[in-house]
C-alpha positions as CSV (number, residue, x, y, z in Angstrom):
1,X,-30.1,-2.9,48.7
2,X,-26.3,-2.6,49.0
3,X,-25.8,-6.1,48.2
4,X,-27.8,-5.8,45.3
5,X,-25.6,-2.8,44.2
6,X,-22.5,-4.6,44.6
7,X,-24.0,-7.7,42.5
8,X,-25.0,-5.1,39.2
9,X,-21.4,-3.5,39.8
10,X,-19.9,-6.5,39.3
11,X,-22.1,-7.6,36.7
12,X,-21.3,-4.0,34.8
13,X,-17.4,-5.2,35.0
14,X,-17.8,-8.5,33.5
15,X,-19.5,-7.3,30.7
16,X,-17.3,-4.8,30.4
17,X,-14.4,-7.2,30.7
18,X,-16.5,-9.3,27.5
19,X,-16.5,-6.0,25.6
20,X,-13.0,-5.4,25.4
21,X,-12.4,-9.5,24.0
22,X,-15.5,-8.4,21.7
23,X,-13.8,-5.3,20.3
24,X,-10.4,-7.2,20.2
25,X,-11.9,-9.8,17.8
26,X,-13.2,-7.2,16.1
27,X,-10.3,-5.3,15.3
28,X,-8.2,-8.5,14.4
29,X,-10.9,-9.7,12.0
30,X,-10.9,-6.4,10.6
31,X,-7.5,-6.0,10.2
32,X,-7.0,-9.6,8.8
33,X,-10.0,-9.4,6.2
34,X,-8.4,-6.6,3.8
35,X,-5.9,-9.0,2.8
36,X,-8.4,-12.1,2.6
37,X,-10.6,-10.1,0.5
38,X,-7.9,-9.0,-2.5
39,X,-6.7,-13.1,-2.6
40,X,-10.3,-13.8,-3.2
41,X,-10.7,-10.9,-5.6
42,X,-7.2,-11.8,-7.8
43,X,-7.8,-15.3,-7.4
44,X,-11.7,-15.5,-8.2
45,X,-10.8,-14.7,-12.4
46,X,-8.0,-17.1,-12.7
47,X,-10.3,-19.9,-11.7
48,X,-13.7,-18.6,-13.4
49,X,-11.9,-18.4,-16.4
50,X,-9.5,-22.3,-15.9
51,X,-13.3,-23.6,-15.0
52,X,-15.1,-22.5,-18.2
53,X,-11.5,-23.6,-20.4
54,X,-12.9,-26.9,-19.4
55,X,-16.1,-26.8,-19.8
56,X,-15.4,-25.6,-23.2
57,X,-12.8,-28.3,-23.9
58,X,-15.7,-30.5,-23.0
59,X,-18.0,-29.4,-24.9
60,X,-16.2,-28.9,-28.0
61,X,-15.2,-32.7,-28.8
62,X,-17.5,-35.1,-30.3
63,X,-15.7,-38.3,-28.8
64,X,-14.4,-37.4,-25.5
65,X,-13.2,-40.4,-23.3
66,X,-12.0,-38.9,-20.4
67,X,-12.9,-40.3,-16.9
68,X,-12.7,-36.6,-15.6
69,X,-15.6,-35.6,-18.7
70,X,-18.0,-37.9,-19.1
71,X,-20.6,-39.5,-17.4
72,X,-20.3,-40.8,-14.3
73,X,-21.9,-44.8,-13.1
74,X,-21.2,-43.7,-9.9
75,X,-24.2,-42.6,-7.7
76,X,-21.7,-41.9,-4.8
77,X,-20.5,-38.3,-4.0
78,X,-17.5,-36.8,-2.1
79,X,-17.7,-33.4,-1.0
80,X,-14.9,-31.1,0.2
81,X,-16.7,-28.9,3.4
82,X,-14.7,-25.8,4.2
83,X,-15.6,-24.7,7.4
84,X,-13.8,-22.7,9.9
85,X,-11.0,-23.2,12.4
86,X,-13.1,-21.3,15.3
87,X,-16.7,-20.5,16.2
88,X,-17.7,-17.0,17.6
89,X,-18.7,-16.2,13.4
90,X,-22.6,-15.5,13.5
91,X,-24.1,-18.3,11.4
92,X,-21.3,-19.0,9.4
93,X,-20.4,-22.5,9.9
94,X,-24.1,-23.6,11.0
95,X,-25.2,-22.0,7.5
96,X,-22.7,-23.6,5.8
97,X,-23.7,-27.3,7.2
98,X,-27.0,-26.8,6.0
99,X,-26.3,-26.0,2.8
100,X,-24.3,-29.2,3.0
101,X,-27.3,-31.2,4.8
102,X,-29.4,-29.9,2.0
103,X,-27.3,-31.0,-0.5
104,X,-26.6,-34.1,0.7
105,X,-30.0,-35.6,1.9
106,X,-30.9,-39.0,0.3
107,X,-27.2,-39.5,-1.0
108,X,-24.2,-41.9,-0.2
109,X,-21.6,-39.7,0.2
110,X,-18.1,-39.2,2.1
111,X,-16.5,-35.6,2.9
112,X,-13.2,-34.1,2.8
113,X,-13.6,-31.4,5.5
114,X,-10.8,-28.6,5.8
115,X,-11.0,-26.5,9.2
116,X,-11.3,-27.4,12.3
117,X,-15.4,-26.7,12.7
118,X,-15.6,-29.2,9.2
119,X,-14.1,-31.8,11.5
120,X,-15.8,-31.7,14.1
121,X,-19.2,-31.9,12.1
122,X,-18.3,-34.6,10.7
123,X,-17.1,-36.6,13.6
124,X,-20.4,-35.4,15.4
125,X,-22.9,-36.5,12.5
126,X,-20.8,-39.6,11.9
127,X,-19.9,-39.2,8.6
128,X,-17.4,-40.8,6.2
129,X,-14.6,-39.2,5.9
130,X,-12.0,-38.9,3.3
131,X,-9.2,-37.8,5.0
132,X,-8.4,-35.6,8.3
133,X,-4.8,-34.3,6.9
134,X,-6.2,-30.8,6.6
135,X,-8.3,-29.8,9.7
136,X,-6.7,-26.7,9.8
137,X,-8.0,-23.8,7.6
138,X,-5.4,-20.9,8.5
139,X,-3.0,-23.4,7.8
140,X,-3.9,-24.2,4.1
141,X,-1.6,-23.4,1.1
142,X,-1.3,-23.5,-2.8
143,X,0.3,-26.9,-2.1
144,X,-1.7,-28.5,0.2
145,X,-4.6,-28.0,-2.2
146,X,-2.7,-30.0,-4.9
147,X,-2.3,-32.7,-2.6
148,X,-5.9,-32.7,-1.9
149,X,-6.3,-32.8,-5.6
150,X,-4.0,-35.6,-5.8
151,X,-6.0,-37.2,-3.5
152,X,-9.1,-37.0,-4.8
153,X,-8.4,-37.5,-8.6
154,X,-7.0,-41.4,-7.5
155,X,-9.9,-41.8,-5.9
156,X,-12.0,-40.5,-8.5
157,X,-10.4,-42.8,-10.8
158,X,-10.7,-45.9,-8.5
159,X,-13.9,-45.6,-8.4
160,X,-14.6,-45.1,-4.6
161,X,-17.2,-42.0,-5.8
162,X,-18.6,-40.3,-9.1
163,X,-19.0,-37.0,-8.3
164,X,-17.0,-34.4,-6.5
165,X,-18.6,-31.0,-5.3
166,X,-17.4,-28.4,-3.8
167,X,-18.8,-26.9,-0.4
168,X,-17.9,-23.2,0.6
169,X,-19.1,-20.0,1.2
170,X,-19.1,-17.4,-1.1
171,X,-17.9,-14.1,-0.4
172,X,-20.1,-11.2,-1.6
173,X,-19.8,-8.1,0.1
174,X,-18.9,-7.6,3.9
175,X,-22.1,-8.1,4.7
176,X,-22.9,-11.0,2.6
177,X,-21.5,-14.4,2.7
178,X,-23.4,-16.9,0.9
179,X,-22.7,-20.3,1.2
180,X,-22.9,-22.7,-2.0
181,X,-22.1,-26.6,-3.2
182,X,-20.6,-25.9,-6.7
183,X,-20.2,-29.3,-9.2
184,X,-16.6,-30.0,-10.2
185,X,-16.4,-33.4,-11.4
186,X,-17.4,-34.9,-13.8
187,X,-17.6,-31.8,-16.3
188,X,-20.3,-33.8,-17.5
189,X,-22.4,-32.8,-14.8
190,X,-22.2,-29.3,-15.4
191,X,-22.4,-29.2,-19.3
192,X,-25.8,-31.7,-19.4
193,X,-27.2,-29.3,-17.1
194,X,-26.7,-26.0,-18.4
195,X,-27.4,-26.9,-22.4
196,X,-30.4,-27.5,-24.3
197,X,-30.6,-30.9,-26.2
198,X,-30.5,-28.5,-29.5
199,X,-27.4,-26.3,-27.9
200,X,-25.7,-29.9,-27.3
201,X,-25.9,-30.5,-31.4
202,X,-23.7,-27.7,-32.1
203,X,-19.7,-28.1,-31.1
204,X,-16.9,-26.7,-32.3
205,X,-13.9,-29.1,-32.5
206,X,-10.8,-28.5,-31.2
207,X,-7.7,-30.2,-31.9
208,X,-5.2,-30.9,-29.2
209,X,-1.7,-33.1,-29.1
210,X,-1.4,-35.5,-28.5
211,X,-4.5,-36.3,-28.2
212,X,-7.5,-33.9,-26.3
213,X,-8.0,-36.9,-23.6
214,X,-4.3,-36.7,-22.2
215,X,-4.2,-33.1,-22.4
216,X,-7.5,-32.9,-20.3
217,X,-6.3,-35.3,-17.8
218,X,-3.3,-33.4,-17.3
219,X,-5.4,-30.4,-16.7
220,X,-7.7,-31.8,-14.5
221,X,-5.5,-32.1,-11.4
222,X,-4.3,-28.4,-11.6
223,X,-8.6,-27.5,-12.3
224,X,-9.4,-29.1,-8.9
225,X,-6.5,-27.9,-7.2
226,X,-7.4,-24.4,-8.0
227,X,-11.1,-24.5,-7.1
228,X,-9.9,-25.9,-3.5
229,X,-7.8,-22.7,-3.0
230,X,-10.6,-20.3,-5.1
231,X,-13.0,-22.1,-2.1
232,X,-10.3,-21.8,0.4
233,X,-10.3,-18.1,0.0
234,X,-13.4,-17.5,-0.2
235,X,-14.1,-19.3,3.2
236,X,-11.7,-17.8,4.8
237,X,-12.7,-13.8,3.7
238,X,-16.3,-15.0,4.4
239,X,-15.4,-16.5,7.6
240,X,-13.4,-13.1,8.6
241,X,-16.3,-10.9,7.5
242,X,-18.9,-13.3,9.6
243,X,-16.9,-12.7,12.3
244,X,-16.0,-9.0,12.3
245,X,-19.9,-8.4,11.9
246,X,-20.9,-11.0,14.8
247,X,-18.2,-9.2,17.2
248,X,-19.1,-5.7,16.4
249,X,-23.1,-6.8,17.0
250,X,-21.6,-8.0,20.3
251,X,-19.5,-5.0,20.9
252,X,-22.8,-3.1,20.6
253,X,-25.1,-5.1,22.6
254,X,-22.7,-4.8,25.5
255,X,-22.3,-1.3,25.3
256,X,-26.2,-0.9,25.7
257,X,-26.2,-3.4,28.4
258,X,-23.6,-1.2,30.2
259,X,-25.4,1.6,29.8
260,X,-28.7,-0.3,31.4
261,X,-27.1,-1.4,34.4
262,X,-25.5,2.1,34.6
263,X,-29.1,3.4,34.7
264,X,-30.2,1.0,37.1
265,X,-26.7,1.0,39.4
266,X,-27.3,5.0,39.7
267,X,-31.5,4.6,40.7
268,X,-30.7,1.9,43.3
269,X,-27.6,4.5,44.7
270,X,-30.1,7.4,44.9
271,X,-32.6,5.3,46.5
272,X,-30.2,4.1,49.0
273,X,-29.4,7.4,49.3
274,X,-33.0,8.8,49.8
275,X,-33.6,6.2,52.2
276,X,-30.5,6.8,54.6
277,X,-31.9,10.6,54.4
278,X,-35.5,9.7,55.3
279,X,-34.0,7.7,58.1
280,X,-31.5,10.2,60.0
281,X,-34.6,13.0,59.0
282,X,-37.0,10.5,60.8
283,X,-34.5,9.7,63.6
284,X,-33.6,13.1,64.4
285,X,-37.5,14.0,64.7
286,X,-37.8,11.3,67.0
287,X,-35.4,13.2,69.3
């Protein structure tokens, strides 16, 4: 009996010593996901709104030669998987390779995976990869997205694949992280989707100078660079979110395991207890 006590108290310490790293990670995700929540929130309009100025541009010229507008011959994709840096997120990253697997299935494709978790997936699965310059996630700036975008625009353009989507999760409430593959180039494939063959008929033309295809392609770069960082953070107020709500589940479940080993540590004490009674009581009669 006693060396059973002594195994559930120090079974009530180590979870007690996970609780406090639990609580930790839950305070630093908390604190950290105020501020990754308003750079998603003021930079979520500035790309809608660049997005849909290209669409629009698309859409609103008859003879539009662009590379970066018009249908691709390429059946090859490239998508950009941002994943985290760390696990210990719930079902963030394991969601968000689904989505991808889903996505994917049937298709020759290469990714350009940003985080550390993306890396690894893709190293694991054995998949083509792009480029490994940007495996970390935390470490990701305005500027390393336009060198992404630089990236994949000469490849784009070389031909190495047709179509480039986007592969993040969405950030909906703290509670809600949804993860999506979002089309960015060509426009095409967004603008044959979303019209009717009648709604296709009816353009407005716009005039641009020089010419609308050199203004687009100048845009382009800038469009995909902004997406990136829109996705980047996203992914990274999702992933903080995820992770807040995975620790504090955690927190919780240790705190009610405590309390059952408590429970059980205090029974076996008073039946030790009872016992060593019944045994001097039993000794003393024997007397």
């Amino acid at each position: 009996m006693a060396a059973n006590m002594k195994s559930v108290k120090l079974r009530i310490k180590s979870v007690e010593s996970t609780m406090q790293i639990t609580k930790a990670m839950e305070l630093v995700a908390s604190s950290k996901l105020r501020k990754a929540k308003d750079r998603a929130d003021i930079c979520r309009p500035y790309f809608r709104e660049l997005h849909q100025t290209l669409v629009d541009i698309t859409e609103g010229n008859l003879d539009f030669s662009s590379i970066y507008a018009r249908k691709s011959s390429s059946e090859k994709y490239c998508y950009i998987v941002i994943a985290g840096d760390r696990g210990l997120a719930g079902g963030y990253n394991v969601n968000l390779f689904k989505c991808l697997e889903e996505a994917s299935a049937g298709k020759d494709f290469v990714v350009l995976p940003i985080g550390k978790k993306a890396v690894e997936y893709a190293h694991r699965k054995k998949l083509p990869i792009l480029t490994e310059e940007f495996a970390e996630i935390a470490e990701i700036s305005v500027a390393d997205s336009f060198e992404m975008s630089r990236i994949l625009c000469s490849a784009f353009k070389n031909g190495e694949f047709g179509h480039i989507e986007l592969c993040f999760t969405s950030f909906v409430s703290m509670l809600s992280q949804v993860p999506e593959i979002f089309s960015m180039l060509p426009l095409s494939d967004l603008t044959d989707d979303r019209k009717s063959p009648d709604e296709k008929k009816i353009r407005n033309l716009i005039w641009y100078e020089p010419n609308e295809v050199e203004v687009f392609d100048a845009i382009v770069p800038e469009y995909l660079a902004g997406l990136i960082y829109g996705g980047v953070c996203e992914s990274v107020a999702s992933e903080l979110a995820a992770r807040r709500t995975a620790m504090e589940a955690a927190t919780s479940n240790a705190e009610d395991m405590i309390d059952k080993l408590n429970l059980y540590y205090n029974r076996a004490r008073q039946a030790s207890i009872t016992q060593e009674i019944t045994e001097i009581v039993g000794g003393a009669e024997g007397l």
